[in-house]
C-alpha positions in Angstrom: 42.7 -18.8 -12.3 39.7 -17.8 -14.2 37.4 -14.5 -13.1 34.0 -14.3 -13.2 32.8 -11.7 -15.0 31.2 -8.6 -12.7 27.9 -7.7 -13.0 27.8 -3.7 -13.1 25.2 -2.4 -11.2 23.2 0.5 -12.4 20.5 3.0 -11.3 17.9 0.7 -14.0 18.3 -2.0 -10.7 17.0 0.6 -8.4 13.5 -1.0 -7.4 13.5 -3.4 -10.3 10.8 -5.4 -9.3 12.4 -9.5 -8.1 9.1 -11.5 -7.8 9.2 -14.5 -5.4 8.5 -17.7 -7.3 5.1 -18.5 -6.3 3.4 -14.8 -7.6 5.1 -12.0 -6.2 4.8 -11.9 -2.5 6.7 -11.0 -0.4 7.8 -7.8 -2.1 11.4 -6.4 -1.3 12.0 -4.5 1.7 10.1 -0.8 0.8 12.9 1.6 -0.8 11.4 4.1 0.9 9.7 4.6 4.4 5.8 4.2 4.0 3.7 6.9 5.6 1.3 4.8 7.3 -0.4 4.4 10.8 -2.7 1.7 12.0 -4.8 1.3 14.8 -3.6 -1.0 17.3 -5.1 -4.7 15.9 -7.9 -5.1 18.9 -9.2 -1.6 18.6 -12.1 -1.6 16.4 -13.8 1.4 14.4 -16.7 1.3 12.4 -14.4 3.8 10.2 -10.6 3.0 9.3 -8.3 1.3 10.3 -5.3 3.5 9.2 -4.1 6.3 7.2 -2.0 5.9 3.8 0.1 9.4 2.9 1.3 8.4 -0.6 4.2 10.5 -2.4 2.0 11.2 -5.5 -0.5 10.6 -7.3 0.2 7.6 -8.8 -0.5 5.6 -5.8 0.7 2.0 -7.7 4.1 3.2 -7.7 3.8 2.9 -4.0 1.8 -0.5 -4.2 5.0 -2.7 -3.1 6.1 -0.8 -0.2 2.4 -0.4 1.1 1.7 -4.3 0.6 5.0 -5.2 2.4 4.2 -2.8 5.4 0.7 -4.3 5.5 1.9 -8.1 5.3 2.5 -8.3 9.3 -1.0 -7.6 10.1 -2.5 -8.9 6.9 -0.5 -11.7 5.7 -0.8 -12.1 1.7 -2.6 -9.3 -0.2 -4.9 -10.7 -2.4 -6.7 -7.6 -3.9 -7.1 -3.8 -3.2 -10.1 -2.0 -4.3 -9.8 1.7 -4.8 -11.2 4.0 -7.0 -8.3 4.4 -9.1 -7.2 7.5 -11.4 -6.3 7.4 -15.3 -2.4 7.5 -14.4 -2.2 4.5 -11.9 -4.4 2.5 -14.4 -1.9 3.2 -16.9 1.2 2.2 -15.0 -0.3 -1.4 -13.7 -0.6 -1.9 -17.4 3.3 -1.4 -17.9 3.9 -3.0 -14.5 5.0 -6.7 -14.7 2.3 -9.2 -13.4 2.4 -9.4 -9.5 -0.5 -11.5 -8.2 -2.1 -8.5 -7.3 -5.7 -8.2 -7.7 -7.3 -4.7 -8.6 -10.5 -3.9 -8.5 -12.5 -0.7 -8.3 -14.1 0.2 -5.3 -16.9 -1.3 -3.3 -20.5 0.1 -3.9 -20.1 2.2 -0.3 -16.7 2.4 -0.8 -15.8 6.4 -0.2 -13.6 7.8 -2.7 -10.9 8.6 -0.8 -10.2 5.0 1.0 -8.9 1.9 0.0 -9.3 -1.3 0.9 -7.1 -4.2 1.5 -8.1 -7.6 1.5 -6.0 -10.7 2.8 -6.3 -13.9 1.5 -7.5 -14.8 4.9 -10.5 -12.8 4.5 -9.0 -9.8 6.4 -9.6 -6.2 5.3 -7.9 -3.0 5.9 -9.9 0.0 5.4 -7.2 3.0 5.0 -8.1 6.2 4.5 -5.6 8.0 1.7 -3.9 11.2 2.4 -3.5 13.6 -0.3 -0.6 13.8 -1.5 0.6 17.4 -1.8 -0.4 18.2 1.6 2.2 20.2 4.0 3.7 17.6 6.3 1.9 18.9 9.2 -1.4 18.4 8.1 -1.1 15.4 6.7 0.0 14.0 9.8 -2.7 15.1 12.3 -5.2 13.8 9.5 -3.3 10.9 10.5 -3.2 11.1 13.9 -7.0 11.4 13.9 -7.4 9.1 11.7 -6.4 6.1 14.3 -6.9 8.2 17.8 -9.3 5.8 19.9 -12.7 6.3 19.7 -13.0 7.6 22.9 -17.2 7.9 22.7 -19.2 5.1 24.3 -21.7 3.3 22.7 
């Protein structure tokens, strides 16, 4: 009877990045629990429409597990525009391709949120978390962030 050789796995496969066949969407399941909170879909806000609490600061290190959170409501990212720091420029340049589209932010973009754009037209405005804040701050920033906008036009 003839073995098959075993594949040893090792911590290099950790995260390695599988791409589906038609451009990289959808991601594996996150590694890691995302720290985000959305407004419920059919409440509306002239502001956000979440809040994004990344680990660090190189926030494309995070890109996979953010996408994959946001595919329920969004369906397939298409491109994220964000005002984007010297070290996450960097690491999309090591990244393999992933059908990802990014841009810098919009001309009223704030700096500190990033937007989300289906291919469906859809965009999700999330307002980013600094990283190194205590836990407890960062989620009442996030709690605010998507409490209903109880004031009446």
């Amino acid at each position: 009877m003839s073995r098959l050789p075993r594949r040893l796995f090792t911590n290099r496969d950790l995260g390695r990045f599988r791409a589906a066949a038609d451009g990289g969407q959808p991601f594996d399941a996150p590694t890691r629990t995302v720290r985000l909170l959305l407004r419920d879909p059919d409440e509306h806000s002239a502001g956000v429409d979440g809040a994004w609490w990344p680990r660090g600061d190189n926030v494309t290190a995070e890109l996979h597990n953010l996408v994959s959170a946001l595919t329920s409501r969004l369906g397939r990212t298409e491109r994220i525009a964000f005002d984007w720091n010297a070290l996450s420029i960097s690491q999309r340049g090591i990244d393999p391709p992933d059908g990802l589209d990014f841009v810098g932010p919009a001309p009223d973009q704030p700096r500190n949120q990033m937007y989300v754009f289906g291919r469906n037209g859809t965009c999700l405005r999330l307002l980013i978390i600094e990283p190194m804040l205590d836990a407890d701050r960062a989620y009442e920033d996030m709690q605010k962030t998507v409490a209903p906008n109880t004031e009446q036009a």
